[in-house]
LOZA-782730 format. One record per residue (C-alpha): residue number from 1; y, x, z. Coordinates in steps of 0.2 Angstrom, whole numbers, plus 5000, padded with zeros to 4 digits. Each point is the difference from the previous one (the first is absolute). Last residue first. Layout:
N
<NUM; <Y; X; Z>>
...
//
This chain:
261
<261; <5098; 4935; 4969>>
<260; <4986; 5006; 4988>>
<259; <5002; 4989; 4984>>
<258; <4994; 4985; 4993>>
<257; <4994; 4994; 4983>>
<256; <5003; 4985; 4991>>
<255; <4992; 4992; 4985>>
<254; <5001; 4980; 4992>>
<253; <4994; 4986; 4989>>
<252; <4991; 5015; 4991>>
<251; <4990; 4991; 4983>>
<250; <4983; 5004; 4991>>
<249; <4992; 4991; 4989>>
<248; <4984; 5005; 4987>>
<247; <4994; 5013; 5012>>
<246; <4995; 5017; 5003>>
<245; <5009; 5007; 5012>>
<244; <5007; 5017; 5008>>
<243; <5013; 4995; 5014>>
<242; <5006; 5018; 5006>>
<241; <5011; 5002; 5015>>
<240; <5014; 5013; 5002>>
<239; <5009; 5012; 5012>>
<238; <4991; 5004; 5016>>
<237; <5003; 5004; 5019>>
<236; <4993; 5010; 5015>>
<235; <4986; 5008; 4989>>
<234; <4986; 5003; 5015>>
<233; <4993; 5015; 5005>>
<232; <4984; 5004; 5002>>
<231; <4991; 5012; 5012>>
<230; <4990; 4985; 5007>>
<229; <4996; 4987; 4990>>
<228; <5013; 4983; 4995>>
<227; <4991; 4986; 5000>>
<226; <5008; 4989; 4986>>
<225; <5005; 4981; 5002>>
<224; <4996; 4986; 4990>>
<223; <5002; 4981; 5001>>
<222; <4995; 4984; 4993>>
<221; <5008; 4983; 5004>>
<220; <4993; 4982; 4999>>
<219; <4985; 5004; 5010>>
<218; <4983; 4991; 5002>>
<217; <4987; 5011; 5010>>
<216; <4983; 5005; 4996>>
<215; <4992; 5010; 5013>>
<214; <4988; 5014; 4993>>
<213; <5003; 5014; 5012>>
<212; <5012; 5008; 4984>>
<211; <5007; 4985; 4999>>
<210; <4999; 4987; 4987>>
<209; <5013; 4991; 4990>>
<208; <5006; 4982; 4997>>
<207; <5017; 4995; 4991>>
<206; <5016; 4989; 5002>>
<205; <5013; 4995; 4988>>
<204; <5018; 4991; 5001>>
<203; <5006; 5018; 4994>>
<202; <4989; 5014; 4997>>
<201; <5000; 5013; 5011>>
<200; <5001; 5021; 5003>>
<199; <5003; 5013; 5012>>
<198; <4998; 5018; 4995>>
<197; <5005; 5015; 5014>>
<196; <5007; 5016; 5003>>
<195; <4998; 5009; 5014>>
<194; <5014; 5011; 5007>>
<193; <4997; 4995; 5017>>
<192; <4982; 4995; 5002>>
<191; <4995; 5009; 5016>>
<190; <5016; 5002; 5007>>
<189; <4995; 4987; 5016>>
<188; <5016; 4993; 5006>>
<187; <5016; 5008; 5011>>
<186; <5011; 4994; 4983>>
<185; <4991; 4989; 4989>>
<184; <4988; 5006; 4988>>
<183; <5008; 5000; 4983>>
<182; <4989; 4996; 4986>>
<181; <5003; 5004; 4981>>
<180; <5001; 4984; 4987>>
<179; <4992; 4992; 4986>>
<178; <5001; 4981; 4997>>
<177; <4994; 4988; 4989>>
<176; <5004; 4982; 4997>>
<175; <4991; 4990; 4987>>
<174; <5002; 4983; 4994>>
<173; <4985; 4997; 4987>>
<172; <5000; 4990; 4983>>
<171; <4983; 4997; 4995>>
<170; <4986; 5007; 4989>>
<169; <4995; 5015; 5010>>
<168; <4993; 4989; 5016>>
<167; <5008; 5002; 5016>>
<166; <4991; 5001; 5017>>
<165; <4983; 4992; 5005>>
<164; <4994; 5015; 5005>>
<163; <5006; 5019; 5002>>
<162; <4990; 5016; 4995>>
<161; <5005; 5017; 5010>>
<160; <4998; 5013; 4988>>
<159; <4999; 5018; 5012>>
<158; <5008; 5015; 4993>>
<157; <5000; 5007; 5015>>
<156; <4992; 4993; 5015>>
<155; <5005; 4984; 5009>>
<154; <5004; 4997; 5019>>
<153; <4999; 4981; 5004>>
<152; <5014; 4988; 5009>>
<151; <4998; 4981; 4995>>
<150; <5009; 4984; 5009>>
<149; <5017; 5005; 5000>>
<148; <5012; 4986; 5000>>
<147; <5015; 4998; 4989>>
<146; <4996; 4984; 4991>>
<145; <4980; 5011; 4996>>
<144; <5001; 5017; 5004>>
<143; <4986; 5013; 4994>>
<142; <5002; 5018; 5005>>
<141; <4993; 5014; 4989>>
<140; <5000; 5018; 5008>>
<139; <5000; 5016; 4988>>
<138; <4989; 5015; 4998>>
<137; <5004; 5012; 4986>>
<136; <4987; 5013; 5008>>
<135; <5010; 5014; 4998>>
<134; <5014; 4991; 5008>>
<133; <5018; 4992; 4998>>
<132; <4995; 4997; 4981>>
<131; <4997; 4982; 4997>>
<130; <4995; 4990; 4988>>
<129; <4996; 4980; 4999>>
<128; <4986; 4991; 4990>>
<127; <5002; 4983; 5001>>
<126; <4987; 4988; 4989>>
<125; <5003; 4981; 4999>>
<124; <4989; 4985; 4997>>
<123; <5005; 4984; 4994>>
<122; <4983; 4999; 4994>>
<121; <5000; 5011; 4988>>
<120; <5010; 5017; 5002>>
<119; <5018; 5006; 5004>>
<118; <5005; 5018; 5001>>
<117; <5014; 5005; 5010>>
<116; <5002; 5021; 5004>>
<115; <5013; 5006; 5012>>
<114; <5004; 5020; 5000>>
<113; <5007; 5012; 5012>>
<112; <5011; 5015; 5001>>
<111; <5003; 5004; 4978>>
<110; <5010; 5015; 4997>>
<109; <5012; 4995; 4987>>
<108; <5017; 4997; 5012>>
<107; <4991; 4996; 5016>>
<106; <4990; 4987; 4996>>
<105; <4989; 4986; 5004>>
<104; <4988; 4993; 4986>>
<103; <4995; 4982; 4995>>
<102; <4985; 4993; 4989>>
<101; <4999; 4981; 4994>>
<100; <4987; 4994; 4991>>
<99; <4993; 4993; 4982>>
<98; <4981; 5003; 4995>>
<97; <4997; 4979; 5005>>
<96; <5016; 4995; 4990>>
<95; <5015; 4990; 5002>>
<94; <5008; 5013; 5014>>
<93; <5012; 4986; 5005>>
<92; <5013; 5008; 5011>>
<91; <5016; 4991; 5007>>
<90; <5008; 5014; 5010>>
<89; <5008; 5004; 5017>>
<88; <5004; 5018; 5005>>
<87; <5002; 5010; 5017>>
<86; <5002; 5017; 5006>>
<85; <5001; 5008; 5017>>
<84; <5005; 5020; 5006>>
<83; <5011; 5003; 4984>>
<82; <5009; 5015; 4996>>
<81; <5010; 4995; 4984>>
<80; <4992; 4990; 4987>>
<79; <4993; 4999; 4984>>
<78; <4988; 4985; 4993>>
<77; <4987; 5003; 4986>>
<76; <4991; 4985; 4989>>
<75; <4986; 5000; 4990>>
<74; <4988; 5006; 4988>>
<73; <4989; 5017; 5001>>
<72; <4984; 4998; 5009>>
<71; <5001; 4982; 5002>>
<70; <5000; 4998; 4979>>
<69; <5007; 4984; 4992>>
<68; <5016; 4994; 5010>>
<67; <5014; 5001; 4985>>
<66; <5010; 4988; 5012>>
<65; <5009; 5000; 5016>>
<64; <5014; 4989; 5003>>
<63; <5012; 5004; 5014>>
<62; <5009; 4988; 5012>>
<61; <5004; 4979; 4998>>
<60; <5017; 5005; 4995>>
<59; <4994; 5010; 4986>>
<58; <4994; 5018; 4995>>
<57; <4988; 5004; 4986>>
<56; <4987; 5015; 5001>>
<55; <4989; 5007; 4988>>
<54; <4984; 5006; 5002>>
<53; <4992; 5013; 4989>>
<52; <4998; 5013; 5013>>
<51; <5009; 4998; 5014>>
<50; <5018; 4990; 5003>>
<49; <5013; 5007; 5011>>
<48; <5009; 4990; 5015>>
<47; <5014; 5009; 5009>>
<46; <5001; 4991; 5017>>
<45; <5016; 5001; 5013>>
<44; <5001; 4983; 4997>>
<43; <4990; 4991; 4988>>
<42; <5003; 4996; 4983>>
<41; <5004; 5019; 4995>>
<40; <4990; 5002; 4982>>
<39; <4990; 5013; 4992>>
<38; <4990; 4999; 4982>>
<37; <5003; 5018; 4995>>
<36; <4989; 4996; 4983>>
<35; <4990; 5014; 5003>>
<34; <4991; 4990; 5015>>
<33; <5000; 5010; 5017>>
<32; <4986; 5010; 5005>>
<31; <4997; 5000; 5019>>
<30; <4985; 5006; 5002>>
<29; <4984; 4989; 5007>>
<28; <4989; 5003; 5015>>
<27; <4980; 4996; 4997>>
<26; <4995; 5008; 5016>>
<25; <5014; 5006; 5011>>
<24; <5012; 5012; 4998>>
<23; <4997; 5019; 5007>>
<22; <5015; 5017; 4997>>
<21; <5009; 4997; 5015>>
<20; <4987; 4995; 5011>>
<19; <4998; 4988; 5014>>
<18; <5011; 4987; 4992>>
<17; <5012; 4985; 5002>>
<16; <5015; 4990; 4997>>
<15; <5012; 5013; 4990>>
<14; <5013; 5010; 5003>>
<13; <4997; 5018; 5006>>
<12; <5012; 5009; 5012>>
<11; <4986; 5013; 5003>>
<10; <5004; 5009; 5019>>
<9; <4997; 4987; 5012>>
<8; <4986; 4989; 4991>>
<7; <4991; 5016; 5000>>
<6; <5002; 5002; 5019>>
<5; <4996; 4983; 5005>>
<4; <4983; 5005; 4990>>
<3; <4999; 5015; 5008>>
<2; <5001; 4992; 5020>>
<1; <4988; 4985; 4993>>
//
């Protein structure tokens, strides 16, 4: 803990989180931004770039994504300023059963942590979250359902946590998605300061998901947090936020970030 407070000390990084300068989790995507220089300022504080061969086109109701064929390439890309939380709203319809979403944290073009959506049959949904705060990748997931916590389970890297009864790829979905960097409060335990976390629902929807001991619970929010290992050092802030999709429609109602006060 002692050489990991020190690290964190000496390297004015910015960025959510990692445990080695040089690591990015699983499946992690660049930030390369369409040819076209598609960028537009709808959002406060928010440069919005689009990826790939998307294009982007900005209204009252928010920012239109289109051009969403390839996950690995297409997209969207928002700049910020030394953000600790992050936020968006979007109307997604993935329209095909090989559609999904991927998002990447960032500080500058080295990607932190990743968030991959993937919807199957059945209404069923596959999470694949990615961390680098350890060796190991480990991360917590904690299920809320109308702001309660009803599920707590320890995950290994890389693990794909399969939600039921959630969305189905044909329709319109509200989503709201997070990223942020925790703070432990002041005299509390320090063992997830600098953490960086996903948090993610659907509007108006709820979903079922087993634990790791087996339990089922019903939950209506999903989140997850990194476990930072001993002798790293967390990234105390981070600068942009990746939406990768593919996906016949594709709109942001709204994006904010915070910063450290």
């Amino acid at each position: 803990m002692t050489s990991r407070l020190l690290a964190a000390a000496f390297l004015s990084l910015v960025a959510g989180c990692q445990g080695e300068p040089a690591q990015s989790p699983e499946g992690s995507q660049s930030a390369t931004l369409s040819a076209k220089g598609d960028c537009v300022q709808r959002f406060e504080g928010i440069t919005t770039c689009a990826k790939g061969n998307a294009s982007l086109s900005a209204s009252e109701k928010g920012v239109a994504v289109s051009g969403l064929k390839d996950l690995k390439t297409d997209g969207v890309s928002s700049t910020f300023n030394d953000a600790i939380t992050w936020s968006q709203d979007a109307q997604v319809r993935v329209g095909s059963i090989t559609g999904g979403l991927a998002l990447a944290a960032r500080d500058g073009d080295q990607v932190v942590s990743t968030l991959r959506i993937t919807p199957g049959k059945d209404r069923q949904v596959s999470v694949t979250p990615g961390f680098t705060g350890s060796s190991s990748g480990a991360y917590r997931m904690n299920i809320y359902n109308n702001g309660e916590l009803v599920g707590t389970t320890s995950e290994p890297q890389a693990r794909i946590i399969i939600f039921y009864s959630w969305w189905d790829f044909l329709d319109w979905y509200y989503w709201h998605w997070d990223f942020f960097s925790v703070r432990a409060p002041r005299g509390g335990s320090t063992s997830l300061d600098g953490a960086c976390g996903w948090r993610l629902r659907a509007a108006d929807a709820t979903f079922r998901v087993r634990l790791a001991d087996g339990k089922e619970v019903v939950g209506d929010t999903a989140e997850f947090i990194e476990e930072i290992g001993d002798g790293a050092y967390p990234y105390r802030h981070f600068s942009g936020i990746d939406v990768n999709a593919s996906a016949t429609d594709f709109l942001v109602t709204g994006e904010s970030f915070g910063q450290e006060k």
